[in-house]
LUMBA-400247 format. One record per residue (C-alpha): x, y, z; residue number from 1; residue in one letter. Coordinates in nm, 4 decimals, m for minus. Layout:
// LUMBA-400247
X/Y/Z/NUM/A;
...
This chain:
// LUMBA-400247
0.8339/0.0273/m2.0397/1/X;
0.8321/0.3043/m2.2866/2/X;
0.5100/0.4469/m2.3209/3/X;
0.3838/0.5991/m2.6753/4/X;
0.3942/0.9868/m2.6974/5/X;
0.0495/1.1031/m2.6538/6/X;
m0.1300/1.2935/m2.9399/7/X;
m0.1267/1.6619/m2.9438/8/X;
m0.4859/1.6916/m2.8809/9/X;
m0.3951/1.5394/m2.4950/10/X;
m0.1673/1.8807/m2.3857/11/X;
m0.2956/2.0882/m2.6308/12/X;
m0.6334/2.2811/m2.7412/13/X;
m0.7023/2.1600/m3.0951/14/X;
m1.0475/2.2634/m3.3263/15/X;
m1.3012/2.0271/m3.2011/16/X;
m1.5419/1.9052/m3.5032/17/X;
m1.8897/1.8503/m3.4457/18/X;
m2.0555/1.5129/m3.4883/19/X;
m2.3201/1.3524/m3.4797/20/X;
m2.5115/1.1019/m3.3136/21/X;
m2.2712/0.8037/m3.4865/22/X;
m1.9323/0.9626/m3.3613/23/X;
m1.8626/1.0625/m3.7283/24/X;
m1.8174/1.4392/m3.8114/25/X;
m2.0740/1.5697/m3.9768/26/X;
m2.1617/1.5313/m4.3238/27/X;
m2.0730/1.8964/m4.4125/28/X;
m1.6760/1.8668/m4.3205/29/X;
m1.4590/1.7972/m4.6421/30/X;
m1.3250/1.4161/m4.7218/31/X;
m0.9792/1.5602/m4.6245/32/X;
m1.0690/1.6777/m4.2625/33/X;
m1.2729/1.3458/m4.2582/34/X;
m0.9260/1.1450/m4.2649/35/X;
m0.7285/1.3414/m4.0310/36/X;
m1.0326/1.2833/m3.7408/37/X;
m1.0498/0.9274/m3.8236/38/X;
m0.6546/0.9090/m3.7596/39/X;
m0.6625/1.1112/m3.4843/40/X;
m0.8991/0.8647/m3.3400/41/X;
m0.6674/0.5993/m3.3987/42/X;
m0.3736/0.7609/m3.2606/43/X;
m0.5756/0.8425/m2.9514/44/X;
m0.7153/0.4825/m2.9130/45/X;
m0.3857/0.3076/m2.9272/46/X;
m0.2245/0.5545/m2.6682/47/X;
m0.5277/0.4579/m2.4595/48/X;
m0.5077/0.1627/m2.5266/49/X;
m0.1329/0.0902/m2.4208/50/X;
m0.1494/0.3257/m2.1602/51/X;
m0.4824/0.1331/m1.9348/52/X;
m0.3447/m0.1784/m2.0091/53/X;
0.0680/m0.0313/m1.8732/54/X;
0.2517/m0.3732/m1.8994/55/X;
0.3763/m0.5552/m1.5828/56/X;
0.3811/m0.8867/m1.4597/57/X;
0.0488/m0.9075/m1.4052/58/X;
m0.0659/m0.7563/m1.7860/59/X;
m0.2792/m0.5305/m1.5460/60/X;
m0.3004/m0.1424/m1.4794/61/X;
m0.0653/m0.0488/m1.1975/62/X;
m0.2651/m0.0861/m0.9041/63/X;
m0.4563/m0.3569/m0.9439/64/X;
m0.2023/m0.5874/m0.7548/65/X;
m0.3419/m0.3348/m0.4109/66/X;
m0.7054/m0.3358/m0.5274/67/X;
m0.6806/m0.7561/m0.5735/68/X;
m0.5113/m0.7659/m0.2664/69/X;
m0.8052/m0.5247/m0.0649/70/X;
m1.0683/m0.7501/m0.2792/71/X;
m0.9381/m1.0536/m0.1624/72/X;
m0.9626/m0.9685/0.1896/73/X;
m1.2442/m0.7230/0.2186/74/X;
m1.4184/m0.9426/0.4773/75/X;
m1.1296/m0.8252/0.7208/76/X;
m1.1459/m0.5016/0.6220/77/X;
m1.5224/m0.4515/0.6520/78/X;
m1.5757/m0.6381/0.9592/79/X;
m1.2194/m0.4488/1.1332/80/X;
m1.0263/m0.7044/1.1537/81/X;
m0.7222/m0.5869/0.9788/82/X;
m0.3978/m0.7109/1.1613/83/X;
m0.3128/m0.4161/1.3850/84/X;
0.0310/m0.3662/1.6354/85/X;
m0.0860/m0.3673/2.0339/86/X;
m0.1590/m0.0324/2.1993/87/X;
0.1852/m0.0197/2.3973/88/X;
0.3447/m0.0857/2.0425/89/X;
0.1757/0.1673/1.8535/90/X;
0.2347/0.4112/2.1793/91/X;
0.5627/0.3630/2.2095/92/X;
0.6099/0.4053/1.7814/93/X;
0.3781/0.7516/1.8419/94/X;
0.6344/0.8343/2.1086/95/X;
0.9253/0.8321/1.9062/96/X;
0.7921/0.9839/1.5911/97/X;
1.0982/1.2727/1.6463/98/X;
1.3074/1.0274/1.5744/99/X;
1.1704/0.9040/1.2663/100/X;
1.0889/1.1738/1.0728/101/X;
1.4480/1.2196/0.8813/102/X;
1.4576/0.8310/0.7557/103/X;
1.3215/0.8355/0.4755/104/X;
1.5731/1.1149/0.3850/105/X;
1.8582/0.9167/0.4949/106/X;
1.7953/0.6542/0.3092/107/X;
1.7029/0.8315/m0.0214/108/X;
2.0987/1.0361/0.0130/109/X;
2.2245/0.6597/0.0370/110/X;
2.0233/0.4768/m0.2249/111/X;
1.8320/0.7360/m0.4282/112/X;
1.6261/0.4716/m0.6574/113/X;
1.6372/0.1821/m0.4155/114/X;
1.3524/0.0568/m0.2678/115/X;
1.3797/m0.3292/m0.1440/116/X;
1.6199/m0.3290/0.1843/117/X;
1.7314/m0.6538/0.3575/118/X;
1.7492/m0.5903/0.7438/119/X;
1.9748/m0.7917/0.9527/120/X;
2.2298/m0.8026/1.2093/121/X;
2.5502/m0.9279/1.3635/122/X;
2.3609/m1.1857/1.6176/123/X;
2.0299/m1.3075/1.6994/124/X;
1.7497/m1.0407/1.9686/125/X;
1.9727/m0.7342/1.8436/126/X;
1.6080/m0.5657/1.7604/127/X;
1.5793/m0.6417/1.3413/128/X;
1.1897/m0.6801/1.3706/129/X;
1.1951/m0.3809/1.5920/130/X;
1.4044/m0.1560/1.3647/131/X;
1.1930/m0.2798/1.0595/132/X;
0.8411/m0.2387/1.1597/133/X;
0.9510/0.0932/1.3092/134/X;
1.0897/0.1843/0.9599/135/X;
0.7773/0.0442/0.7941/136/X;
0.5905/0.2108/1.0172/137/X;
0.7718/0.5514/0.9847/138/X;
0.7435/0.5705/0.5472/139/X;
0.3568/0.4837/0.5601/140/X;
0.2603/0.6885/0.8353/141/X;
0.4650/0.9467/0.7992/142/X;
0.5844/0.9510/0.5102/143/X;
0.2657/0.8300/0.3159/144/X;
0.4526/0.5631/0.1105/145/X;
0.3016/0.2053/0.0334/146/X;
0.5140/m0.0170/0.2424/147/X;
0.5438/m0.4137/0.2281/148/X;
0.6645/m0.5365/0.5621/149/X;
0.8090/m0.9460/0.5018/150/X;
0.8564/m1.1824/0.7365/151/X;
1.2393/m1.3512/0.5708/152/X;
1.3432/m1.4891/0.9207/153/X;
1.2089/m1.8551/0.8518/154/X;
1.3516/m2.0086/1.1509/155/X;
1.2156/m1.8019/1.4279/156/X;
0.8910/m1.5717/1.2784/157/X;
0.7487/m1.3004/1.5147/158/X;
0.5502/m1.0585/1.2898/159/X;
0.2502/m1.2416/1.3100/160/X;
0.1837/m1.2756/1.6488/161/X;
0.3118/m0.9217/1.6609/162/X;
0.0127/m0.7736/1.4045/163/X;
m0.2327/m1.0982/1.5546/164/X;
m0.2190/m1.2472/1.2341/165/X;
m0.4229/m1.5815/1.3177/166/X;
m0.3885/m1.7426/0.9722/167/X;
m0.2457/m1.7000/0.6195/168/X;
0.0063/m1.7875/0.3426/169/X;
0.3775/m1.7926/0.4834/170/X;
0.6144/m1.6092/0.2667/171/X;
0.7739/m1.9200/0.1819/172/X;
0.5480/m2.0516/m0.0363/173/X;
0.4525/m1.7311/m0.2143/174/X;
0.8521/m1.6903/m0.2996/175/X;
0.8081/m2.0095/m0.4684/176/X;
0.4530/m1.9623/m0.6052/177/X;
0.4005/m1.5983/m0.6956/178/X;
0.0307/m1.6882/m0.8408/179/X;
m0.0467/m1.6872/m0.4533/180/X;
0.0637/m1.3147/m0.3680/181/X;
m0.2938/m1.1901/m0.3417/182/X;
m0.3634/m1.4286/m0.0971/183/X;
m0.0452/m1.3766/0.0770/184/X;
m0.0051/m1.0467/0.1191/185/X;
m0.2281/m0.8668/0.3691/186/X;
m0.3626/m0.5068/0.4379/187/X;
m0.3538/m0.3765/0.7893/188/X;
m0.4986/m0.1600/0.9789/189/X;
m0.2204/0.1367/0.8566/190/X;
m0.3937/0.2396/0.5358/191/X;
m0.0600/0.2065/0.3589/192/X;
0.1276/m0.0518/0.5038/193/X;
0.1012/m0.4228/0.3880/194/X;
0.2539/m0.7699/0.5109/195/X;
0.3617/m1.0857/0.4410/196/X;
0.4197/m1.2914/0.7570/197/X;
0.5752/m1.5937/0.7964/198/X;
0.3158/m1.8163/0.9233/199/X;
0.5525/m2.1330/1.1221/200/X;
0.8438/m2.1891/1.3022/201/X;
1.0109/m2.4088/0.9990/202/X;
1.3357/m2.3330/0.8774/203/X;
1.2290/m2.4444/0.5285/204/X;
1.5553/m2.2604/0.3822/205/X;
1.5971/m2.5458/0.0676/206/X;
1.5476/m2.4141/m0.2598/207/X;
1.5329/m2.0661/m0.1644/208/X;
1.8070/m1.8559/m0.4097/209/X;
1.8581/m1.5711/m0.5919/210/X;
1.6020/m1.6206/m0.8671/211/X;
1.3345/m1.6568/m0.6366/212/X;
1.4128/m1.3369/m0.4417/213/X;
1.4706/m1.1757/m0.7390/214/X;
1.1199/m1.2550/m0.9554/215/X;
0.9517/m1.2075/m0.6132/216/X;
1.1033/m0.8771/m0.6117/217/X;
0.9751/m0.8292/m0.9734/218/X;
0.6439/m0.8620/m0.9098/219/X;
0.5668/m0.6656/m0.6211/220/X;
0.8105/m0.3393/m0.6988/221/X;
0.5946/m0.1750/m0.9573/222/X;
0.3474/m0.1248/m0.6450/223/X;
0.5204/m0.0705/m0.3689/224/X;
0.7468/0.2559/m0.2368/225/X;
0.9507/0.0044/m0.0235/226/X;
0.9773/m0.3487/0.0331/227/X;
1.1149/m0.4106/0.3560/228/X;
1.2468/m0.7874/0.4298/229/X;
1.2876/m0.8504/0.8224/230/X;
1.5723/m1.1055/0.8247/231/X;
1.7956/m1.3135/0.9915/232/X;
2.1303/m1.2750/1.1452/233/X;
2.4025/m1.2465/0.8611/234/X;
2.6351/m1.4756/1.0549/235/X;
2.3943/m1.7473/1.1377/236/X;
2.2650/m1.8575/0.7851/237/X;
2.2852/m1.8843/0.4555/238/X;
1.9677/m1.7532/0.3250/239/X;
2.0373/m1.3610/0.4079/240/X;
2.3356/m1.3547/0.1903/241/X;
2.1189/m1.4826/m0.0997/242/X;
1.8119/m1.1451/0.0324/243/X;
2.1589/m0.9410/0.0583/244/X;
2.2777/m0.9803/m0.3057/245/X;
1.8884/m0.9430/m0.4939/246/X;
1.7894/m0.6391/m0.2741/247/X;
1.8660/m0.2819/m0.3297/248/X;
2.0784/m0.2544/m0.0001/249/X;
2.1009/m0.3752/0.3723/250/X;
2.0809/m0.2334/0.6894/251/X;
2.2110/m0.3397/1.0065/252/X;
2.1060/m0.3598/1.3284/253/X;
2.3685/m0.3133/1.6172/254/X;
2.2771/m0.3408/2.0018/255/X;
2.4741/m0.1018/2.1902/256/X;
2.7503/m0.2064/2.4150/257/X;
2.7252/m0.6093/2.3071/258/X;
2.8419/m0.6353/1.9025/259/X;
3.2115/m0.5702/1.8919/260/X;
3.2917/m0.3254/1.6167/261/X;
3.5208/m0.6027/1.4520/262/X;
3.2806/m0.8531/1.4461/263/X;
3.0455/m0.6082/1.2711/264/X;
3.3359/m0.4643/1.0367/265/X;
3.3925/m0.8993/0.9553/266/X;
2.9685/m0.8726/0.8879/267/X;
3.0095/m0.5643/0.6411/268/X;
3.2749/m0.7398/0.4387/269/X;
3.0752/m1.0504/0.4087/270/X;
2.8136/m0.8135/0.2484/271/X;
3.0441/m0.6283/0.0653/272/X;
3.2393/m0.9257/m0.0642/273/X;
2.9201/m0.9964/m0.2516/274/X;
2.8213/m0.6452/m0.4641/275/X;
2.5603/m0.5580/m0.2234/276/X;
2.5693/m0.2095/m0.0639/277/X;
2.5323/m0.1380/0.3161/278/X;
2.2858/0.1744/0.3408/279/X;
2.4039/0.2074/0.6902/280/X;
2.3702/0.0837/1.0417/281/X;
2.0540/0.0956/1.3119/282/X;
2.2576/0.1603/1.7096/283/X;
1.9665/m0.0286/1.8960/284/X;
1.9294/m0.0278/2.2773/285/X;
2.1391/0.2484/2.3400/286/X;
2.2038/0.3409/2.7135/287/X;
2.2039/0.6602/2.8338/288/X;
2.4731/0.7522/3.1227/289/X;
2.4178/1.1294/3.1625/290/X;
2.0525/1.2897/3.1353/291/X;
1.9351/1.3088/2.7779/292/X;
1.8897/1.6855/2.7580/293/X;
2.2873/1.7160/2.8255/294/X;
2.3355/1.5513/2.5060/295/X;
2.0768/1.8267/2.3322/296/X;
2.3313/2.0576/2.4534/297/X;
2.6066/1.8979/2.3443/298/X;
């Protein structure tokens, strides 16, 4: 949205009138100087006015969808229960941190107003929830960007149990019902990243389409940096071509030495055949035959 161009007295120094107790200038200012303060008021009221009330889908200021969401679950947050990766996990992320320091970069060069990427691969245990909550990770930790981690793999869910989320709203009902996004979405114990799990094991795939991705995707962009969908295999359902052609881009997720490059190439083009872009690919489980510094050298 457009906003109004603020009045010169917002950038600017202007001659400030004295008033009195009422607001009104004083009685000694002439009828002329009078008018212009009274329409300077104005002017500053309605650009107030249409700024604090900045129009989005929830007629709300900008971040009110994070405070309601922080509100609405303040009982985990004050009494620490905030759904929070295992030790080993978050050692293993800390570990690696070298590693993720340039993604937010790479992805930027490839899609440099994007912000909603569908992650998926070739086959099914190629590492997709791996590669996304270590992306999610990566942009709110160290990048310090709000990040919405969603469970889209309906079939088989595993972030849950893998932030020891004991209940909530699946993500399946909140793409049909966006009143319940509030409710849905949780904070965690990473200050800037947020998820929405998929609660069962149901592959409740009917109905889901383009529209629903798409007004989903409406309502949460205006307050997130990224949305980040963790999704199924490419070749194994329908539903990830419908993510594929609403979000910004998709990434894939390739384990070394088991996807054949033309099965992957086949995967790209079924992407491609569609509009969406490919913002690259994630080599997962890579195996090392020589020592690691050799490769420093190289």
């Amino acid at each position: 949205m457009m906003q109004p161009k603020p009045p010169s007295s917002f950038f600017g120094p202007v001659e400030k009138k004295r008033r009195n107790v009422t607001g009104y200038p004083n009685y000694g200012i002439p009828k002329e100087d009078k008018k212009e303060w009274k329409l300077q008021q104005e002017t500053e009221q309605a650009y107030i006015n249409q700024t604090k009330i900045k129009e989005d889908n929830f007629g709300t200021s900008s971040n009110d969808l994070i405070l309601k969401i922080r509100s609405c679950h303040k009982d985990l947050i004050k009494e620490s229960k905030l759904p929070r990766l295992s030790t080993n996990a978050e050692n293993i992320l800390a570990s690696n941190h070298r590693y993720f320091f340039s993604a937010e970069g790479n992805l930027k060069s490839v899609i440099p107003d994007g912000k909603s990427l569908y992650i998926t691969s070739c086959f099914s245990k190629e590492g997709k929830t791996t590669a996304a909550i270590s992306l999610a990770y990566t942009l709110s930790i160290f990048s310090n960007r709000k990040v919405l981690l969603v469970d889209a793999h309906f079939s088989s869910p595993i972030i849950y149990r893998l932030f020891n989320v004991k209940e909530g709203i699946s993500f399946r009902r909140v793409l049909s019902d966006t009143s319940l996004l509030v409710e849905g979405i949780l904070p965690t114990f990473y200050e800037n990243l947020y998820i929405l799990p998929s609660m069962s094991a149901k592959n409740d795939t009917a109905g889901v389409n383009s529209t629903l991705v798409y007004n989903f995707l409406q309502k949460v962009s205006p307050f997130f940096d990224y949305i980040l969908f963790d999704g199924r295999s490419i070749l194994s359902a329908p539903e990830p071509v419908i993510f594929a052609s609403s979000v910004d881009a998709v990434i894939f997720v390739v384990e070394s030495e088991r996807t054949k490059w033309e099965v992957l190439q086949s995967a790209v083009e079924k992407v491609v055949k569609i509009k969406a872009r490919v913002a690259g690919v994630v080599l997962n489980k890579r195996k090392f035959y020589i020592p690691p510094a050799v490769y420093k050298i190289l």
